[in-house]
C-alpha positions in Angstrom: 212.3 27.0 44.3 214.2 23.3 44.8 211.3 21.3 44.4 212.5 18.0 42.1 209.3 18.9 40.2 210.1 22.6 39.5 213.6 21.8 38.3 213.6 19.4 35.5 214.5 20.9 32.3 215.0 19.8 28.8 217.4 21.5 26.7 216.3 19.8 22.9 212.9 21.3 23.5 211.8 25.0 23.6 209.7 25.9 26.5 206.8 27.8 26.2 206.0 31.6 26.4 206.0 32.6 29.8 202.8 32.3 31.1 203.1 34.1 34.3 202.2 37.5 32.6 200.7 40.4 34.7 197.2 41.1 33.8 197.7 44.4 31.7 200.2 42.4 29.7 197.5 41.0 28.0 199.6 38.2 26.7 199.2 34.7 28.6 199.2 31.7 27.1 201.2 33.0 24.3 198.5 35.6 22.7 195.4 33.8 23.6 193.5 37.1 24.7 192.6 38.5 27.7 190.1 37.1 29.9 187.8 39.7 30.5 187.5 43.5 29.9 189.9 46.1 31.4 187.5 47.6 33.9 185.8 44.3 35.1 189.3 43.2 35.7 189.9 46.0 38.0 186.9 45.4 39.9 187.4 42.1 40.2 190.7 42.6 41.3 190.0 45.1 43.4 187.3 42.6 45.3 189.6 39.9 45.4 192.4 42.1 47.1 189.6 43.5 49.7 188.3 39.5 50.2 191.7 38.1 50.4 193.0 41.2 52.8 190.2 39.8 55.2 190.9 36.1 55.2 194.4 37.2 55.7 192.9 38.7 59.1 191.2 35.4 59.9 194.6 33.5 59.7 194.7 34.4 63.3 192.3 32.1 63.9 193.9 28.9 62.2 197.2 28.8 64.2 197.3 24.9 63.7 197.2 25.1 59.6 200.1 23.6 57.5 202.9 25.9 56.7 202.7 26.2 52.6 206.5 26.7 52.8 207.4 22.9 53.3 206.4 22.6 49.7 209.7 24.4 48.2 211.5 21.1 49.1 208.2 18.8 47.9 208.8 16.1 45.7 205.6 14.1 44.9 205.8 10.3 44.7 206.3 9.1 41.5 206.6 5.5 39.4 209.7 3.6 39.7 210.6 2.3 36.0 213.2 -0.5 35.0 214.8 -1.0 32.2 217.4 -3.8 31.4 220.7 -3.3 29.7 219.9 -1.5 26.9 217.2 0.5 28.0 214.0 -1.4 27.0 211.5 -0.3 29.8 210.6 -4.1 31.8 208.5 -2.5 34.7 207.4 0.2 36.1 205.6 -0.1 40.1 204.4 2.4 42.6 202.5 2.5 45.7 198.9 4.5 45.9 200.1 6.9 43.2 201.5 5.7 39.6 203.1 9.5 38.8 206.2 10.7 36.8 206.7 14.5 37.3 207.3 16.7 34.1 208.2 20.7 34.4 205.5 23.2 32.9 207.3 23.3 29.3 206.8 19.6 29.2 202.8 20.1 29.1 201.5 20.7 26.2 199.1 24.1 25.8 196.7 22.8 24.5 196.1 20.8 28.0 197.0 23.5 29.8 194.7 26.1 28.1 191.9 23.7 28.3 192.3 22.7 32.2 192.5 26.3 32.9 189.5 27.3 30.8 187.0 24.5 33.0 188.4 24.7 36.1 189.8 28.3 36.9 189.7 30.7 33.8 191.1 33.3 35.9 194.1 32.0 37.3 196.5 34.3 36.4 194.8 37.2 37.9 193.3 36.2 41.7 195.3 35.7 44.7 194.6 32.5 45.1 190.7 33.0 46.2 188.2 34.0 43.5 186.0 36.3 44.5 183.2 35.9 41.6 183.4 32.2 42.2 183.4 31.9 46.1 180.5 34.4 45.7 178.5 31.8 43.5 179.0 29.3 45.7 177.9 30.9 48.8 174.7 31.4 46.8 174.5 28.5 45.7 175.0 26.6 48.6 172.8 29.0 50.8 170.2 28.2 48.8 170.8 24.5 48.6 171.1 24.4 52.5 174.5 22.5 52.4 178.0 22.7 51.0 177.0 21.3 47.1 178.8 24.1 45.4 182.9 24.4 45.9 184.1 27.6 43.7 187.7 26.8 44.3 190.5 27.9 42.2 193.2 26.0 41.1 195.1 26.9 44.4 192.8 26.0 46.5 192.5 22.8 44.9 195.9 22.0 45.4 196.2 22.8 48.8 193.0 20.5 49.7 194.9 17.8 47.6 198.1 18.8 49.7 197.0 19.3 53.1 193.6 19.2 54.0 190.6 16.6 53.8 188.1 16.3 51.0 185.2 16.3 53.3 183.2 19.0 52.5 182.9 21.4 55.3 182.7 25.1 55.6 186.2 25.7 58.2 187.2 23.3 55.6 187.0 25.9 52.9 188.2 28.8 55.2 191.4 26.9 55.6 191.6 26.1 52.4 191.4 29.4 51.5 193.9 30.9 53.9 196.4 28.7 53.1 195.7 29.5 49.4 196.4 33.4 49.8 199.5 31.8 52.1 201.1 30.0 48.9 200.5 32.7 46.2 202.7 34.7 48.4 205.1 32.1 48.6 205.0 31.0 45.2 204.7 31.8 41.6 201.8 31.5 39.5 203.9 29.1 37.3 205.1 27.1 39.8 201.8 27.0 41.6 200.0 25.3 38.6 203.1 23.0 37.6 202.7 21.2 40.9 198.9 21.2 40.6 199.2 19.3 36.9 201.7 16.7 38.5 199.5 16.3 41.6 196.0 15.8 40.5 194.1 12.9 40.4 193.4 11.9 36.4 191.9 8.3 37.3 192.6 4.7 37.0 195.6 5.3 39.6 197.0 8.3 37.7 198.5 11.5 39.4 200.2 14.0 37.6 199.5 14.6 33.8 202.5 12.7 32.0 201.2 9.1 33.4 197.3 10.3 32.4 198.1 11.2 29.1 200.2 7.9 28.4 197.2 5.9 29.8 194.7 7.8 28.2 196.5 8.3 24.8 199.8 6.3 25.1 201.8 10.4 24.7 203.7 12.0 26.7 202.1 14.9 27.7 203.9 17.4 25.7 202.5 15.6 22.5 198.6 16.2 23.5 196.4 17.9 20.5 193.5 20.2 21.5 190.9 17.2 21.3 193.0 15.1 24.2 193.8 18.2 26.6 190.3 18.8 26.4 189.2 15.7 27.1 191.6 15.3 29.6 190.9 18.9 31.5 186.9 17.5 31.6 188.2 14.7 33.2 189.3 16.3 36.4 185.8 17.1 38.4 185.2 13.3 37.9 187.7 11.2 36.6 186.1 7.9 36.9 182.7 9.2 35.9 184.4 10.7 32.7 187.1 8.6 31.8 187.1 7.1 28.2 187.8 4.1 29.3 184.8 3.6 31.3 182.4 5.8 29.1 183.4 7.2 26.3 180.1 8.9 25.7 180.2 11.2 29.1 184.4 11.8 28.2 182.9 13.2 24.3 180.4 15.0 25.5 182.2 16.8 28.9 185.1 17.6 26.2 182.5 19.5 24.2 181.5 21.6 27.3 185.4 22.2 27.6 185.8 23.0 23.7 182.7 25.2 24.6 184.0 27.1 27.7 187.7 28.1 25.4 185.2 29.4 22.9 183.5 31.5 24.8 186.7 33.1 26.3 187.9 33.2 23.1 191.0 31.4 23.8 190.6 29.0 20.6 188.2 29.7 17.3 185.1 27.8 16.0 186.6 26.8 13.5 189.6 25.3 16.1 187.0 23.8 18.3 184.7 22.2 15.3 188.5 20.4 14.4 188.9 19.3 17.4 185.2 17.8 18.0 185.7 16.2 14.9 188.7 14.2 16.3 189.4 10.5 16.4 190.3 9.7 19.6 192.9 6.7 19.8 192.9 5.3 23.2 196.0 3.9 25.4 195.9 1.7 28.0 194.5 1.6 31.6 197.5 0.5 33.6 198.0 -1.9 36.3 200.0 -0.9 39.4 203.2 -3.2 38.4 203.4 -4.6 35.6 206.5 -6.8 33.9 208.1 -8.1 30.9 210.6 -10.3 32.8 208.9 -11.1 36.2 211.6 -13.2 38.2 214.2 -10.4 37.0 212.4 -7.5 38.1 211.3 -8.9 41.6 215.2 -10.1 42.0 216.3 -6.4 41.1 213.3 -4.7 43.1 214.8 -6.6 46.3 218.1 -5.8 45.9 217.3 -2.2 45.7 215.0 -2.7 48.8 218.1 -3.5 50.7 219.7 -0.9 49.8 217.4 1.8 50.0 214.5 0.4 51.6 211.1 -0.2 50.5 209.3 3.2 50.5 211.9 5.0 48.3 211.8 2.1 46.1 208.4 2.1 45.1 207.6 6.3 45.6 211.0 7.5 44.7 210.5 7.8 41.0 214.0 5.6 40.1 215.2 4.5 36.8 217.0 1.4 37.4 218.8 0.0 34.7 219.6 -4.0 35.3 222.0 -6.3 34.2 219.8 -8.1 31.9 219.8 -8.2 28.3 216.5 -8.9 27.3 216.8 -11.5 24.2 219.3 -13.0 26.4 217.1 -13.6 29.4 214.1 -14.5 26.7 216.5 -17.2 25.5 216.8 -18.8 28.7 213.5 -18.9 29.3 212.8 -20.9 26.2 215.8 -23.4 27.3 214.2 -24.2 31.1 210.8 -24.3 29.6 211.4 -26.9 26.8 213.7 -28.8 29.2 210.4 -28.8 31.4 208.0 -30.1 28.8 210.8 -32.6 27.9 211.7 -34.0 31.2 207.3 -34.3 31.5 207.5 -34.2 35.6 204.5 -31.6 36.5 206.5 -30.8 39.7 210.0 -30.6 38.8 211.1 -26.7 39.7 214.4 -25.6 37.1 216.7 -22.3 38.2 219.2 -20.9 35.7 221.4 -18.2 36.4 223.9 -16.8 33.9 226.7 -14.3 35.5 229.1 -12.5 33.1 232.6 -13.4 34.6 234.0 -10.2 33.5 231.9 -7.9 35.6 229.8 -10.3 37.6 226.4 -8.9 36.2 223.7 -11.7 36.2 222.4 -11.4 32.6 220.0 -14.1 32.7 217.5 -15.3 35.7 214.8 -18.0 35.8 213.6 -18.3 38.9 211.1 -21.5 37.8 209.3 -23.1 35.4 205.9 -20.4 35.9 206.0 -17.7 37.5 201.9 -17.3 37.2 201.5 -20.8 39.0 204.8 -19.9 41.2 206.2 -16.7 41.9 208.8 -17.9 44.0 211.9 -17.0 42.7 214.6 -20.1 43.4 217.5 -19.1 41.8 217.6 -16.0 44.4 216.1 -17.7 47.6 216.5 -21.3 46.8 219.0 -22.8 49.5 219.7 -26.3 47.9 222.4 -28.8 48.6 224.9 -28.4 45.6 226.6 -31.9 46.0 229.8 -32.6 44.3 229.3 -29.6 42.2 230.8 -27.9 45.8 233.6 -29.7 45.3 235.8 -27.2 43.5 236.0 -25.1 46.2 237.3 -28.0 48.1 240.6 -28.5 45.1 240.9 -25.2 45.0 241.4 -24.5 48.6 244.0 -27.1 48.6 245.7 -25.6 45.1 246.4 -22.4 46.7 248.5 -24.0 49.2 250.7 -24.9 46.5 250.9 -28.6 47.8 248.6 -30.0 45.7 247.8 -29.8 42.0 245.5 -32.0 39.6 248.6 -34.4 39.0 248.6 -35.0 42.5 247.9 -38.6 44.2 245.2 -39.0 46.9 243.5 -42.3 47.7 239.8 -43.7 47.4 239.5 -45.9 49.9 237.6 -46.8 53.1 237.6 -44.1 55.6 235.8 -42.7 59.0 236.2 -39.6 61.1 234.4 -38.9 64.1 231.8 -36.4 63.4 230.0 -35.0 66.6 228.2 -37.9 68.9 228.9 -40.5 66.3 231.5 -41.8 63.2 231.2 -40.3 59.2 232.2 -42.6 56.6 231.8 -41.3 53.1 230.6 -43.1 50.1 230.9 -42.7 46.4 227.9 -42.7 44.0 227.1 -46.2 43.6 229.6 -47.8 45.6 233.0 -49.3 45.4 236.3 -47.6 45.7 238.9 -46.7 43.0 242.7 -47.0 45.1 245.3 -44.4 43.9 244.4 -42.1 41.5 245.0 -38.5 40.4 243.2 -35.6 42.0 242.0 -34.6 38.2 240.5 -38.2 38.0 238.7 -37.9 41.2 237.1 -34.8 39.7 236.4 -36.3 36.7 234.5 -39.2 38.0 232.9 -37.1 40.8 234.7 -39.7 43.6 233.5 -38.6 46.8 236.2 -40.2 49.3 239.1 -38.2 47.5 237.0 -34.9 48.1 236.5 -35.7 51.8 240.3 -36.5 52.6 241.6 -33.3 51.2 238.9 -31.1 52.9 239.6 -32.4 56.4 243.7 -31.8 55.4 243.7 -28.5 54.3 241.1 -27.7 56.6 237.4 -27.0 56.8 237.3 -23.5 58.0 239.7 -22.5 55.4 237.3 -24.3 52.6 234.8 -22.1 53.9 236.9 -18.9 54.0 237.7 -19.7 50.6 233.2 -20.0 49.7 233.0 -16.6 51.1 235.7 -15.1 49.3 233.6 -16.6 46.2 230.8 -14.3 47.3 229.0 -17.1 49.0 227.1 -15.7 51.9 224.6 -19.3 53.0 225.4 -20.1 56.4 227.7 -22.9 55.7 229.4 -25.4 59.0 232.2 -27.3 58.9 230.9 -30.5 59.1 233.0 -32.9 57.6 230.7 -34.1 55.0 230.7 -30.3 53.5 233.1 -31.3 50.8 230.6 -33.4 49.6 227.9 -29.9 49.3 226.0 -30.6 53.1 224.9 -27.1 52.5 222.6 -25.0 51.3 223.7 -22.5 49.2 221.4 -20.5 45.8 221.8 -21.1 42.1 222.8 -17.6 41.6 225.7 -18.3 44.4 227.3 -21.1 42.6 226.6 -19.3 39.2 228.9 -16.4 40.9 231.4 -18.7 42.4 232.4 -20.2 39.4 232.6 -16.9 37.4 235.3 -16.3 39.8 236.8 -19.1 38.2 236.4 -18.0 35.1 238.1 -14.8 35.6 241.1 -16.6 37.0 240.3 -14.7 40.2 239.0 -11.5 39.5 236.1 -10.8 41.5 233.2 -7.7 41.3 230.1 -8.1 43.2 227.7 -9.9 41.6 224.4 -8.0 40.6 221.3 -7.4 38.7 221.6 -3.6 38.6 223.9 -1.2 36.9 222.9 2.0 37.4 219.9 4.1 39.3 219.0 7.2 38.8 216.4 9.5 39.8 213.9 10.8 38.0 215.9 14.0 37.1 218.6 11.6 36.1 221.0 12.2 39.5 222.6 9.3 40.1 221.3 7.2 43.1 223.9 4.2 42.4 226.7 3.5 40.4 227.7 -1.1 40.2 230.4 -0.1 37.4 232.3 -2.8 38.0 235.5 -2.8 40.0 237.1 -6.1 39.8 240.0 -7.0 42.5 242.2 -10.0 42.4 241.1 -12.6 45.3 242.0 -15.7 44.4 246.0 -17.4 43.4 246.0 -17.0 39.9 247.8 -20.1 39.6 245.4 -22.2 41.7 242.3 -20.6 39.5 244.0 -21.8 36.1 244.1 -25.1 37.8 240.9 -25.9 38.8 239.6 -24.7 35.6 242.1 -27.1 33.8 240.6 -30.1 36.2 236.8 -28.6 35.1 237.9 -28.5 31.4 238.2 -32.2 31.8 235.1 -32.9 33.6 233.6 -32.1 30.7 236.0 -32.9 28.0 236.0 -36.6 29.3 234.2 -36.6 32.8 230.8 -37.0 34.7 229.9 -33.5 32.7 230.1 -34.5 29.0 226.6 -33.7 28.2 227.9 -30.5 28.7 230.1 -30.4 25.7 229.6 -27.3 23.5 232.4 -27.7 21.1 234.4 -24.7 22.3 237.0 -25.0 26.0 234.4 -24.9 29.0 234.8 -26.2 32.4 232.3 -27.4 35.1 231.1 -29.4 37.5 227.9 -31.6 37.7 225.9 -31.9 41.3 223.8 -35.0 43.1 222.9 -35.0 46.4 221.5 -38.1 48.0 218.1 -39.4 47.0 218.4 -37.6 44.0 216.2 -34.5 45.3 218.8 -32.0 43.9 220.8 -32.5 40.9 223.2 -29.6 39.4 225.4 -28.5 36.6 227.5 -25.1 37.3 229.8 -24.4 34.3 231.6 -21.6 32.6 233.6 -20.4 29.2 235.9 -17.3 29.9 232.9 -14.7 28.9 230.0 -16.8 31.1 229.0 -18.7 33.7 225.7 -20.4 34.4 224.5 -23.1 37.1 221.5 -24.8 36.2 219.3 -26.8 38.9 216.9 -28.9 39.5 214.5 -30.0 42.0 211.2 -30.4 43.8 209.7 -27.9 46.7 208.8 -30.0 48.4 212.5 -31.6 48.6 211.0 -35.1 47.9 213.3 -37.2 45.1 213.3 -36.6 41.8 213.9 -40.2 40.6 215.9 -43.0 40.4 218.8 -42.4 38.2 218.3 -38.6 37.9 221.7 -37.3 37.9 223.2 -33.7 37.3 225.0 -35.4 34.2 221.9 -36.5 32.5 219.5 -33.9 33.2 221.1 -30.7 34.1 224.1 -30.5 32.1 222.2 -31.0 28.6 220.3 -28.0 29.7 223.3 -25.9 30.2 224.5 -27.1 27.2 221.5 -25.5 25.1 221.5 -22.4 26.7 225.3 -21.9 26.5 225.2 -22.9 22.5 222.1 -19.9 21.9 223.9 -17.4 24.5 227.8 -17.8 22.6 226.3 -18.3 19.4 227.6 -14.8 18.4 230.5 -15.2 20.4 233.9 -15.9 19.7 235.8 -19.0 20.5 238.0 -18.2 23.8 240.8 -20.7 25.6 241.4 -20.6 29.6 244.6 -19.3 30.6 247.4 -22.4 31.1 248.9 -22.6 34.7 252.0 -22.3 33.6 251.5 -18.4 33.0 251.3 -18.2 36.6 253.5 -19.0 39.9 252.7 -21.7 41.5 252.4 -20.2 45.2 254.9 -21.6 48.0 257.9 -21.4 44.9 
């Protein structure tokens, strides 16, 4: 059989006896005892064969049933877990069923003894229709003029779960029972009740009996003790009705009956049973149908992965997607954007940080806000804010790589005006007045703005943009001529993986909340190991992050000074509605941002310099603090291009 379900194995732990046994073997269960006398077998048997052999007849008449065989290839739905970087679990989500599918030796007996006592004691022995139980129910039902009384076995119940409707109905129960004898030809008895355990309906939004018994009891369902499987088992004919989480004193006293029915078949002994009344049950959890330790990071990787392999799979596929994110890490940065918050006192200031790791472009930390209760919105993904002169880099760097330019290079801050559509552009620095002559590494230093505008219109805007989306900067971006100066809206995570490019002196991998998916038999759905290629000049990279260095060494970005060589580039739009501080050592990057929703100002005198780089700066002092001290690589290691 190929069914996911049917294949899972586990080397460290030894499976069970067999328990498909034929009936003279007189064995199941491992040495439980036989279910009923020798000669009462045979009748029974016999019966059965004669009952089943006539149903097989009626098939003719049900030439629109489901074929059984589709289920060799069935994989149930199951939960979708993620975990970050080191494996602690974050999530888990799911659609109508929260189910993880373990093979038979993964169940523990004790469950399995216990379901099998309630529901169908003599599984192992019918072909898929129980004569002595069908035969109650008739009665039962004749009497009661109506369908009240079902007398399904366990293969019937799973092809009703399968492929038929739970309205009660008596061509209902022909079906069911054709379709029955159908799969027990088909499949084994093993196989039969493996995909019955994973299928059923436990309650609270629990299929399959590994998510049950870590709701119930917070166990796997290899762990359960006779007391849980038989509480468990009793659960099945009404799981809400006799849940322990909803009334404990029905769940006690339908595990009894349970206990009751293995004594009587002798499967377990008074004295087992009396132990197992006597049990203090410990109760798990009911669980919701997502839940999340780190809610902006887990919608952030749940999209990505819709992209990739749409949403269905995502949420029934049963994946194990391991992100990018250190937990602590990402904790960490919470606790920076939220104390900035309470500091800064504004009740509708919005703050993004992103953190990017420049040596494989993994995002390892994510706020997308100050609350994600009040706001679930996540802006450092979806965001598109105007960066202002923290766009500028890409600008000097464009015109590094032509090899004409460097940070010792003159340009001029003066008056200027270029025709831009309909009408005339003349840009202005941040609170007037010009500067004359100066060196491109001053003009980035002070943030001028006229410098920034000159060189982006000489080396050309369409190559400024070439050079974004070679940066991984995918915003539509048009070149307007006030682009140099951020007209544009592009996302914190963006500019967080822009400037890790930087970082890296040009090496580029794509930048990413996952590493790794799996499913749940641990194939491998998706592999971000990363590959980093070479896509920027090497000497142009080591320049601009010598002209950042001083930006922050001496520049608009000294609140940004963590004692150690780092480079960036602080960001203020007009109006002061977005204000920005994108900055990097050699082993991270991180863009902090902040704003309002509704894009209205943020206040006179709010600049990227004053409130966003501080924040940087205490995130980037807790995130290196175990970290050694690491020096950018000097220009002169590299050939300046054009010599």
């Amino acid at each position: 059989m190929s069914s996911r379900a049917l294949n899972k194995k586990n080397p460290k732990q030894k499976p069970d006896e067999p328990m498909d046994r034929k009936p003279e073997d007189g064995r199941f269960f491992g040495g439980i005892g036989q279910i009923a006398g020798g000669t009462i077998l045979g009748i029974t048997m016999l019966a059965s064969s004669i009952v089943a052999g006539g149903l097989v007849g009626l098939a003719i008449s049900f030439r629109n049933l489901p074929d059984v065989r589709v289920l060799r290839s069935y994989a149930p739905t199951e939960t979708t877990y993620i975990y970050d970087v080191k494996g602690m679990q974050l999530a888990s989500l799911h659609d109508e069923a929260n189910r993880e599918v373990v093979p038979l030796n993964r169940i523990s007996p004790n469950l399995k003894r216990a379901l099998l006592a309630i529901e169908d004691s003599h599984f192992y022995y019918h072909q898929g229709v129980n004569l002595t139980g069908v035969g109650r129910a008739i009665s039962t039902n004749f009497k009661k003029g109506g369908v009240t009384e079902g007398g399904s076995t366990i293969t019937m119940q799973l092809i009703k779960n399968l492929f038929l409707s739970q309205k009660r109905q008596f061509s209902r129960k022909l079906a069911e029972a054709v379709l029955s004898i159908r799969l027990e030809q088909i499949f084994r008895k093993d196989e039969i009740l493996e995909m019955y355990l994973n299928q059923v309906y436990w309650g609270h939004n629990n299929y399959g009996v590994e998510t049950a018994a870590q709701s119930y009891f917070n166990k796997h369902a290899s762990d359960l003790n006779l007391a849980e499987g038989a509480m468990m088992a009793g659960s099945i004919a009404a799981p809400e009705k006799y849940s322990p989480f909803t009334n404990f004193k029905a769940a006690k006293k339908r595990q009894e009956v349970v206990l009751a029915r293995m004594v009587e078949l002798k499967w377990i002994t008074p004295a087992e049973e009396k132990k197992a009344k006597a049990y203090k049950i410990k109760l798990g959890k009911i669980k919701t149908w997502q839940s999340s330790r780190l809610p902006f990071v887990t919608d952030a990787a749940i999209e990505e992965l819709n992209q990739r392999f749409g949403r269905e799979t995502v949420r029934k596929g049963g994946m194990r997607i391991q992100t990018t994110i250190d937990y602590n890490f990402q904790l960490a940065a919470e606790k920076v954007v939220q104390n900035a918050y309470n500091r800064l006192g504004r009740s509708k200031y919005q703050i993004s940080l992103v953190a990017v790791d420049p040596r494989t472009h993994f995002i390892k930390a994510m706020v997308g806000g100050v609350d994600y209760k009040k706001s679930n919105f996540n802006r450092a993904m979806y965001a598109n804010r105007q960066p202002g002169s923290s766009f500028k880099p890409f600008v000097y760097y464009t015109a590094f790589a032509t090899g004409k330019f460097s940070p010792e290079s003159t340009v001029y801050d003066n008056p200027v005006r270029y025709r831009d559509g309909s009408g005339y552009y003349s840009p202005r620095n941040y609170g007037g007045g010009y500067s004359g002559a100066m060196s491109v590494r001053s003009a980035i230093m002070q943030s001028t703005n006229v410098p920034a505008v000159k060189l982006g219109k000489e080396v050309g805007l369409d190559k400024v943009i070439q050079t974004c989306r070679t940066l991984g900067i995918k915003s539509p971006i048009e070149p307007v001529v006030s682009l140099p100066l951020g007209a544009v809206g592009v996302t914190p995570v963006e500019m967080a993986g822009a400037f890790a490019t930087f970082a890296s002196n040009g090496w580029q991998s794509e930048t990413t909340t996952i590493l790794r998916v799996t499913d749940s038999d641990g194939n491998i759905l998706l592999d971000n190991t990363p590959q980093p290629q070479l896509v920027l000049n090497a000497w142009a990279a080591a320049q601009i992050n010598s002209a950042l260095q001083s930006v922050v060494s001496g520049g608009t970005g000294k609140e940004a000074a963590i004692g150690r060589p780092a480079a960036g580039k602080t960001g203020t739009t007009s109006s002061e509605r977005d204000v920005w501080f994108v900055g990097y050592v050699p082993q991270l990057s991180a863009s902090v941002w902040i704003g309002k929703d509704d894009f209205t100002p943020l206040g006179r005198g709010v600049t990227g310099g004053t409130y966003a780089a501080p924040i940087w700066r205490s995130f980037m002092k807790e995130a290196l603090k175990n970290e050694p001290v690491e020096s950018f690589l000097p220009p002169a290691k590299f050939k300046r291009p054009g010599s």
